[in-house]
VOGU-3710 file (C-alpha; in Angstrom, 3 decimals, decimal comma):
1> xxxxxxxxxx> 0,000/0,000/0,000  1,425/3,744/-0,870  2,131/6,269/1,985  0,487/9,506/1,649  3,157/11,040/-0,346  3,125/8,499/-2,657  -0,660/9,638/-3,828  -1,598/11,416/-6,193  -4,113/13,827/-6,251  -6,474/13,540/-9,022
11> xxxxxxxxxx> -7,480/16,909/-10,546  -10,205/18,692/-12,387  -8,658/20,098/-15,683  -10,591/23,294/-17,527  -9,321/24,695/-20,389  -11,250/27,200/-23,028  -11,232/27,612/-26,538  -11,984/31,103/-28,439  -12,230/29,849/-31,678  -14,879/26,972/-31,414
21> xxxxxxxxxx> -11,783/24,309/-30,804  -9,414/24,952/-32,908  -6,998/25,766/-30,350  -7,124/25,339/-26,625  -5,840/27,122/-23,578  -3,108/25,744/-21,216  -5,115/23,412/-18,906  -5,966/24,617/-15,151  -5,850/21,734/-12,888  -8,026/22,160/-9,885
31> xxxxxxxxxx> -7,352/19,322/-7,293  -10,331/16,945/-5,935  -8,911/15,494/-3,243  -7,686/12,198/-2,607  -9,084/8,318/-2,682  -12,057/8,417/-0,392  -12,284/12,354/0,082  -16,322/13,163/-0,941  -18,219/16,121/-1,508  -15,330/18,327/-2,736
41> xxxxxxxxxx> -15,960/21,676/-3,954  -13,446/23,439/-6,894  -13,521/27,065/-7,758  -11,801/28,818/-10,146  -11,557/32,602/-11,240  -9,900/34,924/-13,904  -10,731/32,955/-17,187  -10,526/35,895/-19,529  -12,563/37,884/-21,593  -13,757/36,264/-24,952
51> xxxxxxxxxx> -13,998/37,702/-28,406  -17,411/37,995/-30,186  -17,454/34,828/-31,325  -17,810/33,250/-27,741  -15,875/30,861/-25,709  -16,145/27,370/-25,277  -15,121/25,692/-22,029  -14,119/21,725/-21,373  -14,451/20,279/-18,203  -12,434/17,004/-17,756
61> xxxxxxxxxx> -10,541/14,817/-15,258  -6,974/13,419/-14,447  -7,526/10,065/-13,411  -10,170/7,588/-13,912  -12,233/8,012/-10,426  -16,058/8,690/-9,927  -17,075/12,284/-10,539  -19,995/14,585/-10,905  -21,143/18,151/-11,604  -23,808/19,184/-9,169
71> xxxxxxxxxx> -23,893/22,639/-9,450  -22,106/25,145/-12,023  -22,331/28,470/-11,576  -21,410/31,665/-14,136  -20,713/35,274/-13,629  -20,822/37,573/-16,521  -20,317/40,761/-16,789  -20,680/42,523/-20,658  -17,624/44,958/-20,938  -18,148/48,896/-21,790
81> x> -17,751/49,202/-25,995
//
């Protein structure tokens, strides 16, 4: 059996794309805790602004462990022209 620094934390990794996928941002990796840790809340602020065109986001994980998305919430704000 691994030690606790042997673990590794699995992560939540968002990245966005500004031009309907053709390229992607560098990955943020948001930790979810480790083996046995439930009910784990991630937050993350500061994506950017997006062009006109919109900005796609995609939501996925490190490791292959159990996972939901309960609740996502957005604040937008529409910048002076």
């Amino acid at each position: 059996m691994a030690n606790a620094s042997q673990v590794r934390t699995p992560a939540v990794l968002v990245r966005y794309s500004d031009d309907g996928g053709a390229s992607w941002s560098a990955a943020r990796a948001l930790p979810i805790g480790v083996q046995g840790a439930t009910r784990t809340r991630i937050k993350t602020l500061r994506l950017g602004v997006s062009g006109a065109q919109g900005r796609t986001y995609e939501i996925s994980c490190s490791a292959a462990v159990m996972r939901a998305v309960l609740e996502l919430a957005v604040d937008i704000e529409k910048l002076p022209a």
